[in-house]
Every structure is written in structure tokens, then in C-alpha cells.
C-alpha positions in Angstrom: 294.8 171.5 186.4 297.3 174.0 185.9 300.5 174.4 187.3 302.1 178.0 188.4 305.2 177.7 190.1 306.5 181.3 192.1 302.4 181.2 192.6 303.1 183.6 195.5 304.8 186.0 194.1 304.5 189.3 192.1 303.7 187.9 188.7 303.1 183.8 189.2 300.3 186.0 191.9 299.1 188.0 188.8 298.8 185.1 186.5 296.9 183.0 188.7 294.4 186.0 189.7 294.1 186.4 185.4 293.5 182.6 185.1 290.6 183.4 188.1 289.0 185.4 186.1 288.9 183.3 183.0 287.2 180.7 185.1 290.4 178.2 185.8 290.0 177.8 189.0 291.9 174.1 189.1 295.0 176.0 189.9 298.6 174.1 191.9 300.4 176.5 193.2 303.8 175.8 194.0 306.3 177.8 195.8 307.9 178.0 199.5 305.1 179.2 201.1 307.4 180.5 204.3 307.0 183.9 203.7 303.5 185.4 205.1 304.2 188.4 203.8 304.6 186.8 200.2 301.2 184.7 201.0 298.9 187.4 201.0 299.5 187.7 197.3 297.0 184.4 197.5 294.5 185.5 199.7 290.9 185.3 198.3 292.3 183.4 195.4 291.2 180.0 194.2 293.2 177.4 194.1 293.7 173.7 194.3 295.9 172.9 196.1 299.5 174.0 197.5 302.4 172.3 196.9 305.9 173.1 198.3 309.1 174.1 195.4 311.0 171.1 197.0 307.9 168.6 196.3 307.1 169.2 193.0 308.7 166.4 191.3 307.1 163.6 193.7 303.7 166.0 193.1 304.0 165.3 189.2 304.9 161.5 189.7 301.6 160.9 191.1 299.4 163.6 189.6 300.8 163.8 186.0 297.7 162.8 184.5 295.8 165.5 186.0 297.6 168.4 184.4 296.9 170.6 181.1 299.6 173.1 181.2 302.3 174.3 183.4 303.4 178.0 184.0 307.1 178.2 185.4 307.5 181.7 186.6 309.1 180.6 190.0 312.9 182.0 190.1 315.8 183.2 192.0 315.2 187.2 190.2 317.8 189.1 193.5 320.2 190.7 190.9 322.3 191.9 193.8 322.9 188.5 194.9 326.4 186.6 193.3 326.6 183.0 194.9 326.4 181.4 191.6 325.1 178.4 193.2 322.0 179.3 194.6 321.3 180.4 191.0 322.3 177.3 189.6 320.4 175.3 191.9 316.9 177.3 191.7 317.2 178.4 188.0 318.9 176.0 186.4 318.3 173.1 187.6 315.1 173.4 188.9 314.0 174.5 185.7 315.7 171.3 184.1 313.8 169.2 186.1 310.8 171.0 185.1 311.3 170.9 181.2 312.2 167.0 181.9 309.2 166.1 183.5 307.2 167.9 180.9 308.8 165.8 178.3 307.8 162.2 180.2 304.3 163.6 181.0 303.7 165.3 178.1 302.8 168.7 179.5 302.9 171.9 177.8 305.7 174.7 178.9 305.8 178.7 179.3 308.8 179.3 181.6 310.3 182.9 182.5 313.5 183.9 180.9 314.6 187.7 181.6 315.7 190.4 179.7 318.6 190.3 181.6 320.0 188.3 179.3 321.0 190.4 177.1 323.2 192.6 179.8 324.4 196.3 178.3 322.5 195.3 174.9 325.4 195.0 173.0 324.2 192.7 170.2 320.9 194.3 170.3 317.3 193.1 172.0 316.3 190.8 169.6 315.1 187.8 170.9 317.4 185.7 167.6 317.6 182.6 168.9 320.7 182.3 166.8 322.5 185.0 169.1 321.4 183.5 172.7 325.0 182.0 172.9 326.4 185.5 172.4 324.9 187.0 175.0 327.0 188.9 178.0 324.5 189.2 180.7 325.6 191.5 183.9 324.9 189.1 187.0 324.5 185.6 187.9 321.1 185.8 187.9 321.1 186.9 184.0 323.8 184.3 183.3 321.5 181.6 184.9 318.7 182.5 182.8 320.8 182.6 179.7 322.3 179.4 180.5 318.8 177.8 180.8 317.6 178.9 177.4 321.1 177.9 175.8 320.2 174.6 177.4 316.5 174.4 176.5 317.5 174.9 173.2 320.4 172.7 172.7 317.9 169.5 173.7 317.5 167.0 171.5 314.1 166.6 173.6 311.7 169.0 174.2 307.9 169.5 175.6 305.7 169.4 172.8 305.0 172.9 172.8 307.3 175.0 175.3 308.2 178.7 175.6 310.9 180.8 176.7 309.7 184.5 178.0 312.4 186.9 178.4 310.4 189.3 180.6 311.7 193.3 180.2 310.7 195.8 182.9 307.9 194.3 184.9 305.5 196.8 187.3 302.4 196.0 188.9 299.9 194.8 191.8 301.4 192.4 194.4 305.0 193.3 194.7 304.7 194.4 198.1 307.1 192.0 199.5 309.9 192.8 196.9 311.3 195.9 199.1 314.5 196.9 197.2 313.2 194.3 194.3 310.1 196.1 193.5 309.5 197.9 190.5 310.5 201.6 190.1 307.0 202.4 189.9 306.6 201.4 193.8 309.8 203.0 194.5 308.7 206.0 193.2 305.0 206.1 195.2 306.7 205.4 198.3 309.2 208.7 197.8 306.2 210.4 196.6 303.7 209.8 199.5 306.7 210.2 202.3 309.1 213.5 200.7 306.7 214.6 198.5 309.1 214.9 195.8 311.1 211.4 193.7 314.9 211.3 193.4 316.1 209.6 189.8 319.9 208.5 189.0 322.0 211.2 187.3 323.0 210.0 184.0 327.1 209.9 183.9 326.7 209.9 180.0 326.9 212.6 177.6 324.3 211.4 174.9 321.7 211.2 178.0 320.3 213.9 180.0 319.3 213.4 183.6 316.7 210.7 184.0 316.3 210.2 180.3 317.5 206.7 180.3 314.9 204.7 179.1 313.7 201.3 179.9 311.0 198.7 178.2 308.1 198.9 181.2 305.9 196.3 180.9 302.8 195.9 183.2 302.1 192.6 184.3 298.0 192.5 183.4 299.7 192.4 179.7 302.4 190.2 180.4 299.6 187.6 182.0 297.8 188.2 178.9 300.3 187.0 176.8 301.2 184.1 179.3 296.9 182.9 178.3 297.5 183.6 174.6 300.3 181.0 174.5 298.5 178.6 176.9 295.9 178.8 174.3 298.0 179.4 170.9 300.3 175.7 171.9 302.3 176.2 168.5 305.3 178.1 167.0 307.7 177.2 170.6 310.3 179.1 171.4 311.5 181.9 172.9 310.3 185.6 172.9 310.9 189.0 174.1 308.2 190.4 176.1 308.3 193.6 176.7 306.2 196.7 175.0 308.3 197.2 172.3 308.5 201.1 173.4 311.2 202.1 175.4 310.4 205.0 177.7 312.1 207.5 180.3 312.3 207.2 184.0 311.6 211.1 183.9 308.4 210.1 182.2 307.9 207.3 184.3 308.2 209.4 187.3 305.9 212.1 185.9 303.2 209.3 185.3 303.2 208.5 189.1 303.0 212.5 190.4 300.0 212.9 187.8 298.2 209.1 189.1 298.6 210.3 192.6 297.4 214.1 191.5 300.9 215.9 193.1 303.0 218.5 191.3 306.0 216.5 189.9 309.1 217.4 191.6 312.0 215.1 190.5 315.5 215.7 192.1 319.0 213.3 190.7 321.3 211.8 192.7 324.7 210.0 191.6 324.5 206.8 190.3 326.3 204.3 192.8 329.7 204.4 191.7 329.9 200.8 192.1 326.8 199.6 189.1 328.3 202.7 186.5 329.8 200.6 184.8 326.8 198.0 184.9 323.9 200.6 184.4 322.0 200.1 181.5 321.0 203.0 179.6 318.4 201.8 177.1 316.5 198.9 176.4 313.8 197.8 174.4 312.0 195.0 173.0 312.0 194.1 169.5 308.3 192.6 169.5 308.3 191.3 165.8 308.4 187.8 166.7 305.8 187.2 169.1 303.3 189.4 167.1 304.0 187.2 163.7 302.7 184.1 165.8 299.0 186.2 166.1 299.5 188.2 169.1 297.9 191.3 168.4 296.7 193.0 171.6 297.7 196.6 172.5 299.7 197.0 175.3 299.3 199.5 178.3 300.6 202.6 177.4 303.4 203.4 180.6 300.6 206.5 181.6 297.8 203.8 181.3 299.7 201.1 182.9 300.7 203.9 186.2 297.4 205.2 186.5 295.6 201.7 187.2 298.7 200.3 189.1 299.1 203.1 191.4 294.6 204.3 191.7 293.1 201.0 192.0 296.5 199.3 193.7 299.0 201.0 196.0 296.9 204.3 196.9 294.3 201.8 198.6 297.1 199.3 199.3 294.8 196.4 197.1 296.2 193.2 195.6 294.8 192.0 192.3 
């Protein structure tokens, strides 16, 4: 059995639809499963059984045995949202737990860190474990995920093979439900289809030109990828950046969608909220190095690539994956 916990959402959806196809089909998906609109990320999928967030432990107690590997991609990701204890509670200590129970049971580890980490990239986006400590993310949500890794790694005890992935810019299938969450890629198919035309933040910096602030877009049938390749790798733990490793420009982003949808691109800018200037990151990209020396050598969806499936065989028609 494998676990997946956030198995309804965006990417703990993806995963366990990748894991489908590879013929795992002993899948426990855990999550809070009061959200029918999140649900339908599970339709037609197979699966186990379902097992509520707040149930896990007691579900691990009894079942222990049972389970090969557990995929922790369940979190707390609202970065608008600043009660810091709601994000201690679901990504902290939740993920504590977790990394606990995988100790006693001896059960392997891939959790979800964030990119957000590493807030206005001021010490670079290398995933150095030395620098973790360092970091200055922007929002409790980064700080929670930061203060998880700086916890996983200060443990004297750990799983026997565990890993940290600091997910960059994440698009894909199934994000439906994320409204002002979802990718920019969504965003940008919904502007398209209703005004005919996509509106992109102003830059309020010299060195950038309108809409050429760039971002590390990942789509999430690589990032699954990856998530098998360490489920079957189970060496060389730690944590890891995983992104592309190529930054790329929301103007090019947004050109990708117009040309997937076959439209004319017509990009207007608007001011960036006055309020998240000063919080607004203008580049960031994954330095890759370190997950490629431990033998992952896959290409990655070029952002043109990555559009073009997401937005034909996904949102024209509406489809989950």
C-alpha cells in the first residue's frame, strides 16, 4: 500500500493518477474529504481506501505493516492566509507526526517542502542544506515549510530513506478547485476564453520590463515523475529543489496559452497591488544540480510543451487527469 496524503488535491490527485498508471493501484488516500468540489479530482481513480487527515495516526497504528511508502503532499499552501497557527498545526506538526510514525514503522518518506522557502531569493535557490537556517521566507506558510525542513534535519532520528521536495512553480490538470490558488496558467485561460485578451502585473522595477519577470514553471506530470523516481531510487535522502531549472517569463507564459488555445495574443499590464511590491518576487529558478547527480536524468516539459497538453487535452475540454 501506498500512502498519499492531500490525495484530493491538485498534485497528491496527479500523483496518485501517475501511480494508476504504473499499475499501483493499493492506494490510501488521506485528506478531508469535505469538499466535493476537491473530490472530483478522485473520480474514476483507484484506490484503497479513504482515510480522513484527522485519522491517520490511529490508521497507521493498526495498518503499519501494510505500507511500502508514503507520499506526504497534503498542506496548508493559502499564501494569503497569516494565522500562524493553522500553519503550525497542518504543516508542522502534522508533518512531525508523519516523519515520526515513519521512524517507528519503518516507512519510506517524500514530503512537500516549497520553494517558498527561499522568499525574495536572497541567498540564492540552491537547495544547500547548509543555508536552510538562513532562509527569509515571505509568509507563514513559507516559514512553516522552512521550519519543517530545519526540523527534519536537525533529528537525530530519521526514516530510513526520507525526502524533502521544495516544489517551484507548479501548473497542471486538477486545480479546479484552487480559484485564486490556481496556477497562472488557469488564470490566464480563464481571461482568455471570457475578455479575449490576459492582463499581467506591471513590473515597478527598472532592470525588468513589463511581464518579464520570470518564474521556475514546473508541470506536475514531471514533478509526479520525480516523486516515482525517488519511490524507486530509496537512497541519497534529503532535500531537493524541484523545479525545471529554467526560469521563464510570464509574457512567455502567457503567449504559450494564446497559441494552445489558437487566439492572437493580446497581453495588457495592470499595477502590481501596492500592498505585495514589496513581497513580489521577480525571478526564481531552480538550481537542479543535486537531484540530477543522484541519477535523475529525465527531460522536463518545456513551458510551450507543458501549456499545450495542460490547456488541449485539460481545461479546453474541462478533463481531469
Amino acid at each position: 500500500m501506498i500512502i498519499v496524503t492531500g490525495a484530493a488535491g491538485f498534485i497528491g490527485s496527479c500523483l496518485i493518477a501517475r501511480l494508476n498508471e504504473l499499475n499501483f493501484n493499493y492506494i490510501i488516500a488521506v485528506d478531508d474529504f469535505s469538499f466535493p468540489e476537491k473530490n472530483k479530482n478522485l473520480e474514476g481513480k483507484k484506490i484503497m481506501e479513504r482515510v480522513e487527515r484527522t485519522s491517520l495516526a490511529n490508521w497507521l497504528d493498526k495498518n503499519y505493516r501494510e505500507v511500502e511508502f508514503c507520499f506526504h503532499i497534503g498542506a496548508r499552501t493559502d499564501t494569503t492566509e497569516f494565522n500562524k497557527a493553522i500553519f503550525d498545526e497542518l504543516n508542522v506538526e502534522y508533518s512531525k507526526m508523519l516523519w515520526n510514525k515513519c521512524i517507528d514503522y519503518q516507512i519510506p518518506l517524500v514530503y512537500a517542502s516549497s520553494a517558498a522557502t527561499y522568499g525574495l531569493g536572497e541567498l540564492g535557490y540552491d537547495d544547500n542544506e547548509a543555508l536552510i537556517p538562513q532562509l527569509k521566507p515571505l509568509n507563514p506558510y513559507g516559514d512553516s515549510k522552512n521550519d519543517f525542513d530545519i526540523w527534519a534535519l536537525n533529528q537525530a532520528k530519521k526514516p530510513f530513506f526520507w525526502a524533502g521536495l521544495k516544489f517551484f512553480n507548479v501548473y497542471g490538470p486538477n486545480e479546479y478547485h484552487k480559484s485564486r490558488m490556481a496556477s497562472v496558467i488557469w488564470h490566464a485561460f480563464r481571461q482568455i476564453n471570457e475578455t479575449g485578451s490576459l492582463r499581467l502585473f506591471k513590473s515597478h522595477r527598472p532592470d525588468y520590463a513589463d511581464g518579464q519577470q520570470m518564474r521556475d514553471f514546473i508541470y506536475v506530470k514531471d514533478l509526479v515523475s520525480v516523486c516515482v523516481f525517488l519511490m524507486e531510487h530509496r537512497k541519497n535522502s534529503g532535500i531537493y529543489n524541484l523545479g525545471t531549472g529554467i526560469a521563464r517569463s510570464f509574457n512567455d507564459l502567457g503567449k504559450s496559452t494564446f497559441v494552445a488555445m489558437g487566439k492572437g495574443v493580446n497581453i495588457n499590464y495592470i499595477d502590481t497591488p501596492a500592498d505585495i511590491r514589496d513581497k513580489y518576487q521577480y525571478f526564481t529558478e531552480a538550481n537542479m544540480n543535486k537531484l540530477k547527480s543522484i541519477g535523475y536524468d529525465k527531460p522536463f516539459y518545456s513551458l510551450e510543451e507543458g501549456v499545450k497538453d495542460y490547456v488541449q487535452n485539460y481545461l479546453i475540454a474541462a478533463k481531469y487527469w
